[in-house]
N, CA, C and O atoms as a Tinker XYZ file with bonds, in Angstrom:
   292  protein
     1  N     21.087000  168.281000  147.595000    73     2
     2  CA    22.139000  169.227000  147.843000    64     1     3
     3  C     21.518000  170.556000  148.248000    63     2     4     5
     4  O     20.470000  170.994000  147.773000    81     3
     5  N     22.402000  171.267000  149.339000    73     3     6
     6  CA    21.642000  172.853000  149.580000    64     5     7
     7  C     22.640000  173.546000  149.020000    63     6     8     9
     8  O     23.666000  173.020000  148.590000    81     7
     9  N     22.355000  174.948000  148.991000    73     7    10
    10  CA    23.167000  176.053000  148.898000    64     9    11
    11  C     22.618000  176.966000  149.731000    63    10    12    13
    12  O     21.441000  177.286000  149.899000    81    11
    13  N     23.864000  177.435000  150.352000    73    11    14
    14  CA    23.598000  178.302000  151.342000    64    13    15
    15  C     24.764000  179.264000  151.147000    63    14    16    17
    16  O     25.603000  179.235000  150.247000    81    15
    17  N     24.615000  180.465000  152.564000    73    15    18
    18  CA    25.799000  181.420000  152.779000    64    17    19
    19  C     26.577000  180.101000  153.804000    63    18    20    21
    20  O     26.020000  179.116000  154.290000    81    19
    21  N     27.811000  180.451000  153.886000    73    19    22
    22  CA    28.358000  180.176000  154.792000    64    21    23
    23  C     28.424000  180.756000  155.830000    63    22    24    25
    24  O     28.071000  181.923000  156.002000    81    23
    25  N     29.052000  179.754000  156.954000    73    23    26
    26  CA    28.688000  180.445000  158.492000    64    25    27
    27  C     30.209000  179.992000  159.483000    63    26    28    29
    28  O     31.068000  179.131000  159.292000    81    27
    29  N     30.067000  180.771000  160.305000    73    27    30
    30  CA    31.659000  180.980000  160.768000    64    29    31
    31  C     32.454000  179.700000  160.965000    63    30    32    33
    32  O     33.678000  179.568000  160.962000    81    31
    33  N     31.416000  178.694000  161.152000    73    31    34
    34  CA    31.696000  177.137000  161.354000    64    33    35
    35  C     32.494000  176.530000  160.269000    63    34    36    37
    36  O     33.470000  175.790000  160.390000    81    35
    37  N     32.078000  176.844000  159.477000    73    35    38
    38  CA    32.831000  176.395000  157.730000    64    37    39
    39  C     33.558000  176.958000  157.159000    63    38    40    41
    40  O     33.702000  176.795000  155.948000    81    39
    41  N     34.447000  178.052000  158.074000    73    39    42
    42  CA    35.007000  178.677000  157.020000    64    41    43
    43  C     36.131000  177.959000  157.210000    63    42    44    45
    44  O     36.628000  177.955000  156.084000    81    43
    45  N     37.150000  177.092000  158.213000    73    43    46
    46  CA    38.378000  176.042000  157.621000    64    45    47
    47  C     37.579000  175.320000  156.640000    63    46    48    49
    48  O     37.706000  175.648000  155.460000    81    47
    49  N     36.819000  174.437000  156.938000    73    47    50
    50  CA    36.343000  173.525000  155.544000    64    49    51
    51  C     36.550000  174.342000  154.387000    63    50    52    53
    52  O     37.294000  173.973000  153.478000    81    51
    53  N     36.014000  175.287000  154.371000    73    51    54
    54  CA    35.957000  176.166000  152.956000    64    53    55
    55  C     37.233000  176.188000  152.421000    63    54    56    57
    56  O     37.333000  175.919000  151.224000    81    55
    57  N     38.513000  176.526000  153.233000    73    55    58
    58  CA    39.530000  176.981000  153.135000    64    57    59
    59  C     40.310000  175.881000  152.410000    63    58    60    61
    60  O     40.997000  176.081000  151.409000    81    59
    61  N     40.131000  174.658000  153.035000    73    59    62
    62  CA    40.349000  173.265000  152.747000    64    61    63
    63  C     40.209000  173.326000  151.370000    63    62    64    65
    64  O     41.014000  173.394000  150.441000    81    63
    65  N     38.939000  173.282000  151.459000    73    63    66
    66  CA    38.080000  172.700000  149.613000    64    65    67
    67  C     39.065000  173.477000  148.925000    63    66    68    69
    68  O     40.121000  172.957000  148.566000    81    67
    69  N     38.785000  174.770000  148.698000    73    67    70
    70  CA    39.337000  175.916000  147.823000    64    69    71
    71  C     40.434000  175.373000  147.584000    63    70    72    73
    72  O     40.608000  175.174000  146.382000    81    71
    73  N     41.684000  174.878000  148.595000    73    71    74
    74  CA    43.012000  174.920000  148.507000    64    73    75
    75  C     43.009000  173.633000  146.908000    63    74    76    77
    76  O     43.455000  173.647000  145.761000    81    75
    77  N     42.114000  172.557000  147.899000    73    75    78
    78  CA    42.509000  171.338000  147.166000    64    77    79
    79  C     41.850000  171.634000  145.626000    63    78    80    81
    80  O     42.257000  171.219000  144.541000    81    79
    81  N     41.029000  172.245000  145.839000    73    79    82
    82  CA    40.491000  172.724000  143.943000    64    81    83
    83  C     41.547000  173.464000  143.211000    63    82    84    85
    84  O     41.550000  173.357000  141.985000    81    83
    85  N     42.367000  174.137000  143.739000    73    83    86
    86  CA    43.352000  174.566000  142.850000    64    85    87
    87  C     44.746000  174.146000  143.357000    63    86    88    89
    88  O     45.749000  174.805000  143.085000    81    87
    89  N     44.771000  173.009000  144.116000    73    87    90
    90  CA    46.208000  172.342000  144.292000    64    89    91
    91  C     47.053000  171.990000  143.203000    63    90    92    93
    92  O     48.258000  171.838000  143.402000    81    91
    93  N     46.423000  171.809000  141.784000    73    91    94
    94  CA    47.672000  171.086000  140.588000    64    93    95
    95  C     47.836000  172.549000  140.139000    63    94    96    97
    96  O     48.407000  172.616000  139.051000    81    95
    97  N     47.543000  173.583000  140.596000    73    95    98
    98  CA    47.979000  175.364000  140.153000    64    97    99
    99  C     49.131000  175.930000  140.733000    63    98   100   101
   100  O     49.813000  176.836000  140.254000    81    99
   101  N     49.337000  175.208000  142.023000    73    99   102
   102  CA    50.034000  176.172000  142.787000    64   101   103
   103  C     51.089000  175.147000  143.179000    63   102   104   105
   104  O     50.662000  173.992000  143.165000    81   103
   105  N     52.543000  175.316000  143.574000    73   103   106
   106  CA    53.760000  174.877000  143.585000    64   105   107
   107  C     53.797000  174.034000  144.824000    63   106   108   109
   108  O     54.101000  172.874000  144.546000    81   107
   109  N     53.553000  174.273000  146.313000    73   107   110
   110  CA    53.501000  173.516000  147.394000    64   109   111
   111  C     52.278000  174.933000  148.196000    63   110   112   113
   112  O     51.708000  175.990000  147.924000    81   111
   113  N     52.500000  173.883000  149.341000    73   111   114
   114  CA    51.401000  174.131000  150.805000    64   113   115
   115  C     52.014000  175.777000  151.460000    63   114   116   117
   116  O     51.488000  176.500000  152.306000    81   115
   117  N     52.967000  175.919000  150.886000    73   115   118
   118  CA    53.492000  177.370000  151.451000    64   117   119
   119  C     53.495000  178.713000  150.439000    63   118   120   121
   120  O     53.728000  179.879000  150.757000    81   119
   121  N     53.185000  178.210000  149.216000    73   119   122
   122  CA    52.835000  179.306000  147.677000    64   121   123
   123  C     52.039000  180.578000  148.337000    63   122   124   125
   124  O     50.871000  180.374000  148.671000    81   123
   125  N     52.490000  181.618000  148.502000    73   123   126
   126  CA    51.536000  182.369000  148.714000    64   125   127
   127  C     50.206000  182.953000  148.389000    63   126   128   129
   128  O     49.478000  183.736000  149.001000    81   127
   129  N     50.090000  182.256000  147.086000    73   127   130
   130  CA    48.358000  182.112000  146.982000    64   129   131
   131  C     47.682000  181.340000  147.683000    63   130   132   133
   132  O     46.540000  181.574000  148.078000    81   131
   133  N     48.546000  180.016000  147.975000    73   131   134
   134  CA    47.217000  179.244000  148.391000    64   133   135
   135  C     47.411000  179.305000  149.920000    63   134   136   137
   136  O     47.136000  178.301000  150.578000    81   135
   137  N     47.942000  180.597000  150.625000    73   135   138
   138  CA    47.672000  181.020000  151.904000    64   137   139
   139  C     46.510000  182.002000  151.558000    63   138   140   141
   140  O     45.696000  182.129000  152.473000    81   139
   141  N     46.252000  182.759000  150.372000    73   139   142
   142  CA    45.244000  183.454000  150.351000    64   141   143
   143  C     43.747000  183.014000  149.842000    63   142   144   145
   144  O     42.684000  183.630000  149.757000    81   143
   145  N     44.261000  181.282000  149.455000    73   143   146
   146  CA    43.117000  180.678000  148.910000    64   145   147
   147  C     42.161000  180.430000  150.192000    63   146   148   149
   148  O     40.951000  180.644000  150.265000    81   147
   149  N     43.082000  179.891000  151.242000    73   147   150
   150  CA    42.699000  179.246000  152.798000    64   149   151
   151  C     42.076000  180.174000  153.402000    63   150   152   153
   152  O     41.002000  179.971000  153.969000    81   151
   153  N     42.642000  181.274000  153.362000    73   151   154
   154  CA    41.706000  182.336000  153.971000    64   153   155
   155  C     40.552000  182.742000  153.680000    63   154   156   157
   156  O     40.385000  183.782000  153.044000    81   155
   157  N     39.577000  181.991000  154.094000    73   155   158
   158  CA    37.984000  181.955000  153.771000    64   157   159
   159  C     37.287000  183.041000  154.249000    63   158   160   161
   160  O     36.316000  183.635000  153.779000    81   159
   161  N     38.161000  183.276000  155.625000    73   159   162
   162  CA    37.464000  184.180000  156.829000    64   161   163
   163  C     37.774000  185.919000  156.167000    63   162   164   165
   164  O     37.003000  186.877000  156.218000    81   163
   165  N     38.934000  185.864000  155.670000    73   163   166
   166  CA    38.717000  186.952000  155.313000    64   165   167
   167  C     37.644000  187.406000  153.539000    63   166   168   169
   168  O     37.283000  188.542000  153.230000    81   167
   169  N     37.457000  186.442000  152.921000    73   167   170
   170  CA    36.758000  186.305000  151.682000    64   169   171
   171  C     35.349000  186.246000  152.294000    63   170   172   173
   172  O     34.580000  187.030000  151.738000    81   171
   173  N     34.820000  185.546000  153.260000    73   171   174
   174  CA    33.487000  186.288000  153.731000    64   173   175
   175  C     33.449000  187.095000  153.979000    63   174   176   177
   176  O     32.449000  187.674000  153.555000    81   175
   177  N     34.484000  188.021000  154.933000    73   175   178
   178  CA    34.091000  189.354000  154.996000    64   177   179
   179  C     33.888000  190.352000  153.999000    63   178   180   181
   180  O     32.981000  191.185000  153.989000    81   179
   181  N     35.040000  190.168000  152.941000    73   179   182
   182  CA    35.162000  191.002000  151.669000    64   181   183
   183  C     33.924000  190.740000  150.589000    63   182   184   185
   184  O     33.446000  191.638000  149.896000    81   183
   185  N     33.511000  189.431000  150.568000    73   183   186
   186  CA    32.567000  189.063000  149.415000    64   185   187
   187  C     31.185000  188.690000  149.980000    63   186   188   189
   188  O     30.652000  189.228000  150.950000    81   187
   189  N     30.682000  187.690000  149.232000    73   187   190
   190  CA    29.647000  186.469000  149.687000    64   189   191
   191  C     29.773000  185.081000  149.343000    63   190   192   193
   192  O     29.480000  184.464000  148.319000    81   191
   193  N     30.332000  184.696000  150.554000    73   191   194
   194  CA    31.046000  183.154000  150.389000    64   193   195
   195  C     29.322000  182.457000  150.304000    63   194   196   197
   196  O     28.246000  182.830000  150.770000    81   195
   197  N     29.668000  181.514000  149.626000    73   195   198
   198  CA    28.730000  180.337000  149.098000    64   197   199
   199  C     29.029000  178.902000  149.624000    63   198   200   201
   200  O     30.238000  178.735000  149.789000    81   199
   201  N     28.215000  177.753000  149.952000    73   199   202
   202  CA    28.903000  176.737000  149.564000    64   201   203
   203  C     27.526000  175.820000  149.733000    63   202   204   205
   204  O     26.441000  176.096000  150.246000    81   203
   205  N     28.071000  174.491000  149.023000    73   203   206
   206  CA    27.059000  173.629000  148.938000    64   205   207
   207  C     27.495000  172.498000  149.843000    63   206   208   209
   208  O     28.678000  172.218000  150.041000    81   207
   209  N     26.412000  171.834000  150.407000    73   207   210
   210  CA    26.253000  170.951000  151.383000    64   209   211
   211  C     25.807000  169.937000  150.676000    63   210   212   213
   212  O     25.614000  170.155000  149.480000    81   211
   213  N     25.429000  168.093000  151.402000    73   211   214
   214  CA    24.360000  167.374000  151.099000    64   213   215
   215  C     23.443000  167.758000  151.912000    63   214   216   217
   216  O     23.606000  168.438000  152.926000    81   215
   217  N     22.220000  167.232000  151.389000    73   215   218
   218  CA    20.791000  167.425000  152.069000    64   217   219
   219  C     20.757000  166.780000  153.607000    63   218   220   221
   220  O     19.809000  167.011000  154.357000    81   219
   221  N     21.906000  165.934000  154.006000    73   219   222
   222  CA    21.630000  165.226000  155.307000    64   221   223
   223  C     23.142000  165.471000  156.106000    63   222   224   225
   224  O     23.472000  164.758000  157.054000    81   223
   225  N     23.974000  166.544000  155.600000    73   223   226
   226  CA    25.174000  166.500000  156.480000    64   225   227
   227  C     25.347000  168.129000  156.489000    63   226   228   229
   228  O     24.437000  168.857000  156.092000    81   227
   229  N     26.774000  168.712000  157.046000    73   227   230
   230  CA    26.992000  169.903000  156.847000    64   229   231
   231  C     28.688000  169.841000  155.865000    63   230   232   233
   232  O     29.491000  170.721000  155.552000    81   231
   233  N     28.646000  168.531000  155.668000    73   231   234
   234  CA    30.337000  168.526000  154.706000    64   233   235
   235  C     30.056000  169.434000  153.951000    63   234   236   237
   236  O     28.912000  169.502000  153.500000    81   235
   237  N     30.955000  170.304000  153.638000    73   235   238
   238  CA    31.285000  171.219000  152.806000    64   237   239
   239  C     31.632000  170.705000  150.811000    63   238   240   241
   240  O     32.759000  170.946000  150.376000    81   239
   241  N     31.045000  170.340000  150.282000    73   239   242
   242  CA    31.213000  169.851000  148.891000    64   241   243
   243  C     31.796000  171.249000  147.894000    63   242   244   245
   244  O     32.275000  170.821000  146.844000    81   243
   245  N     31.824000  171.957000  147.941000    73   243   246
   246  CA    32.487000  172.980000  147.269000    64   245   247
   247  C     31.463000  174.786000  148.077000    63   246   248   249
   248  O     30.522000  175.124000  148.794000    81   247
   249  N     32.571000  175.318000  147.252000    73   247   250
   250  CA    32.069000  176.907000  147.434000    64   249   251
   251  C     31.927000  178.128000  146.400000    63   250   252   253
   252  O     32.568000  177.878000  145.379000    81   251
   253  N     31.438000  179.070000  146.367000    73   251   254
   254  CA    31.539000  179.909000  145.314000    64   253   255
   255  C     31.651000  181.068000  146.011000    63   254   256   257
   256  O     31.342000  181.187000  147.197000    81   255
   257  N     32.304000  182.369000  144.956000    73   255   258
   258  CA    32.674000  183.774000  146.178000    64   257   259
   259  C     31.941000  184.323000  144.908000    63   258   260   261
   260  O     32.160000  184.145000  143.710000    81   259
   261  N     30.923000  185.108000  145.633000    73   259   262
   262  CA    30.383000  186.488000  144.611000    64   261   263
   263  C     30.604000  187.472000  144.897000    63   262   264   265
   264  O     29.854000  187.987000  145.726000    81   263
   265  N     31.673000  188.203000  144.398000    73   263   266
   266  CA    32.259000  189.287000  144.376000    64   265   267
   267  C     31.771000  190.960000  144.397000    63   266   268   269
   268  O     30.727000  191.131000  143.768000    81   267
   269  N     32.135000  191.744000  144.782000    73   267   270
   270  CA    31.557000  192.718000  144.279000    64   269   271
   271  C     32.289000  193.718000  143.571000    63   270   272   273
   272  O     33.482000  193.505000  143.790000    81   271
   273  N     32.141000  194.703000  142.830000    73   271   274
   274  CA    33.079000  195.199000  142.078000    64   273   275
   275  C     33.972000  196.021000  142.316000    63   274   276   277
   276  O     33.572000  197.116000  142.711000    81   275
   277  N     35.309000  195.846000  142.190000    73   275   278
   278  CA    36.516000  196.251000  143.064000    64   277   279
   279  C     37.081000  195.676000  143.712000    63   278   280   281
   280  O     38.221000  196.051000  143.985000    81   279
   281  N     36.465000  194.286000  144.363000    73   279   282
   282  CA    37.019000  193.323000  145.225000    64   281   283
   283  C     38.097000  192.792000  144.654000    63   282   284   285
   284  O     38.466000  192.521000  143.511000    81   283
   285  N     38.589000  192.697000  145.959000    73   283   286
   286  CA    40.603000  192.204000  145.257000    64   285   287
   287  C     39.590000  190.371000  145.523000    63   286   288   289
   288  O     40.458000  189.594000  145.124000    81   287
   289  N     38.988000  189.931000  145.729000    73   287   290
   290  CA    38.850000  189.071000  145.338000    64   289   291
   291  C     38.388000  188.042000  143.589000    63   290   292
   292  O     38.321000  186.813000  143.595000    81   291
């Protein structure tokens, strides 16, 4: 497995993962969180998006956001 930053390529995948990790949280596909979960593109800009890969593909297996302090993230 790697860990890396993410790169502009992954940020739907990202958006994806995120949603489906907190899908039994949120009510349906239109909840307005999980329009702000999807939005990856703007959480790289604000933070430091993370995510882990396998060693032989670029699938997206999950992500992590490291925040900085104050971030509405």
């Amino acid at each position: 497995m790697r860990i890396r930053r993410a790169l502009p390529e992954d940020l739907d995948a990202v958006g994806e993962v995120t949603v489906a990790a907190y899908a039994e949280f949120s009510d349906d596909d239109t909840d307005d969180y999980v329009h702000h979960l999807r939005d990856a593109a703007t959480r790289d800009r604000e933070a430091e998006l993370w995510v882990a890969t396998p060693d032989d593909s670029e699938e997206i297996l999950g992500t992590v956001t490291i925040t900085p302090e104050g971030s509405p993230w």
